[in-house]
C-alpha positions as CSV (number, residue, x, y, z in Angstrom):
1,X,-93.5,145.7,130.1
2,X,-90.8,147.3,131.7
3,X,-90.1,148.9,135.1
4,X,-90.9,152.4,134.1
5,X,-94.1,151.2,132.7
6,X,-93.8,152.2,128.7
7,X,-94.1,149.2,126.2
8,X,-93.2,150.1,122.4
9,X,-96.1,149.2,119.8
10,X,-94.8,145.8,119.0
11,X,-96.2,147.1,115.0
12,X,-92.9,149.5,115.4
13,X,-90.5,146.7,116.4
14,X,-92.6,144.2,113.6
15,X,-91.6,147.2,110.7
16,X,-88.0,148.2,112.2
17,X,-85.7,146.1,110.5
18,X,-82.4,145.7,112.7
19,X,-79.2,144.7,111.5
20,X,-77.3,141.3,111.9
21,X,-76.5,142.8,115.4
22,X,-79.9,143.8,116.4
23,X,-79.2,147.4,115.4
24,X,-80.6,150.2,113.7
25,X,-79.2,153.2,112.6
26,X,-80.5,157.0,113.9
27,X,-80.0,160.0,112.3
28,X,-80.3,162.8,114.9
29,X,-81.8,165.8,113.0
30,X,-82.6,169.5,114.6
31,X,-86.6,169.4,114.6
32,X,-86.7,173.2,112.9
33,X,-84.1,174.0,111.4
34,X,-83.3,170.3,110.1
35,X,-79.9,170.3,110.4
36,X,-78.3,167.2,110.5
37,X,-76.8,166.7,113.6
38,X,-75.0,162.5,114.2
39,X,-75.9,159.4,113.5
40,X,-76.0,157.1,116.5
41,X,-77.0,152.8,116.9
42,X,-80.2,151.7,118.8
43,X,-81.1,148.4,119.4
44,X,-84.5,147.8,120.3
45,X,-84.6,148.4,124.1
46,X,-82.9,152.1,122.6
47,X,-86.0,152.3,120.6
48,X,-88.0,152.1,123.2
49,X,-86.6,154.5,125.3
50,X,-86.3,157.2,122.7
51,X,-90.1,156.6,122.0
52,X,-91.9,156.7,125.2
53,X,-89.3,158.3,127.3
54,X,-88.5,162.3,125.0
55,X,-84.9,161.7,125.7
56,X,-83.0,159.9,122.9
57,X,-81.0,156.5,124.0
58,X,-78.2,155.2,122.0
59,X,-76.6,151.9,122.6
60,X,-72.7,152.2,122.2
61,X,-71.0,149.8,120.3
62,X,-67.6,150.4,121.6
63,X,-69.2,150.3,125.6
64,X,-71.7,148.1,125.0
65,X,-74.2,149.7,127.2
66,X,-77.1,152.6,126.5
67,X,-76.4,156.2,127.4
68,X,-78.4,158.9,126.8
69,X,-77.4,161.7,125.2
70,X,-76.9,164.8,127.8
71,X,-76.7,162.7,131.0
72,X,-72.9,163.3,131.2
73,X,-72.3,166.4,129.0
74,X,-75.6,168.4,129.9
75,X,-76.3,168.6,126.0
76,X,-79.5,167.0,126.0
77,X,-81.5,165.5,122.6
78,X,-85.2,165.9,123.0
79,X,-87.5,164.0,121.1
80,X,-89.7,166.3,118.5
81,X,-90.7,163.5,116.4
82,X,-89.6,160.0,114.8
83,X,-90.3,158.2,111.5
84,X,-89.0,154.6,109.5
85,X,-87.7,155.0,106.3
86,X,-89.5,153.4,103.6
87,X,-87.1,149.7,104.0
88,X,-87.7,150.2,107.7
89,X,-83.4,149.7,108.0
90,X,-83.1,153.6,109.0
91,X,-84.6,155.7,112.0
92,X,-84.8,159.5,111.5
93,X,-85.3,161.1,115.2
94,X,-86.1,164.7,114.8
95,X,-85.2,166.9,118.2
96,X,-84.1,169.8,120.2
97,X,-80.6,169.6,120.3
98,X,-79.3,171.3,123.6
99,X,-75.5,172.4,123.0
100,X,-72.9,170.5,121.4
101,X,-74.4,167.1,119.4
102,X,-70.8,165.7,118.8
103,X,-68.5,164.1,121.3
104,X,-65.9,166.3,120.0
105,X,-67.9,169.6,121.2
106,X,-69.0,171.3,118.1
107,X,-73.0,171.7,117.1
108,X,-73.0,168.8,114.4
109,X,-70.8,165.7,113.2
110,X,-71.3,166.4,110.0
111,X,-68.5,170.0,110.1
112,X,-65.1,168.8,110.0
113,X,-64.6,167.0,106.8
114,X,-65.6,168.7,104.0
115,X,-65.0,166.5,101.1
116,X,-65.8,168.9,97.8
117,X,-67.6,166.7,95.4
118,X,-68.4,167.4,92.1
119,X,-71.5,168.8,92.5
120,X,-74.1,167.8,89.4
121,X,-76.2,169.7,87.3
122,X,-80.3,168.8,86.8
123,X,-81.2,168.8,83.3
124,X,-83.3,171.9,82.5
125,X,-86.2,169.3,80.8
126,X,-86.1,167.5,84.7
127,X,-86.0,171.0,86.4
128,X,-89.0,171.6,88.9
């Protein structure tokens, strides 16, 4: 248990499968609209916090410490929902994004680099 009380199903840290640096990456996704917002690293204590504290936690790989997105920049994630992927390697954290979600002020990360791929074509016998 720790200090604020809130212990994470140890069934969730059994399934989450963290990297060779006791990671997992989070894709940060607008609850309604589900926009893709970032993708941030959480390390099981990170896990924790986003799950039983509504706020989501990151641990920064360049810092080496947590932050909490919003706690410095006022543009707060909170927690709508949270699921596994199906290897357990990938955490999807659905939220209300307040303001910008990207260090570099605009709404998502995902804006500045369009890359123009070939987009493909579905076979009209595999067509919905």
């Amino acid at each position: 248990m720790t200090k604020d009380g809130a212990v994470l199903d140890p069934a969730i840290l059994e399934r989450t499968r963290f990297n060779s640096d006791g990671l997992v990456p989070a894709i940060i996704q607008q609850w309604d609209t589900r926009e893709v917002l970032m993708l941030g690293w959480m390390d099981a204590e990170a896990l924790r916090r986003t799950l039983t504290e509504g706020r989501v936690t990151f641990w920064s790989r360049s810092r080496q410490e947590y932050w909490r997105k919003g706690d410095t920049s006022g543009h707060a994630q909170y927690v709508k929902g949270a699921a596994l992927d199906c290897d357990g390697d990938t955490l999807l954290v659905t939220v209300e994004q307040i303001g910008a979600a990207c260090h570099t002020g605009t709404r998502t990360c995902f804006d500045a680099d369009q890359l123009s791929p070939t987009v493909g074509e579905t076979p009209d016998s595999e067509a919905p």
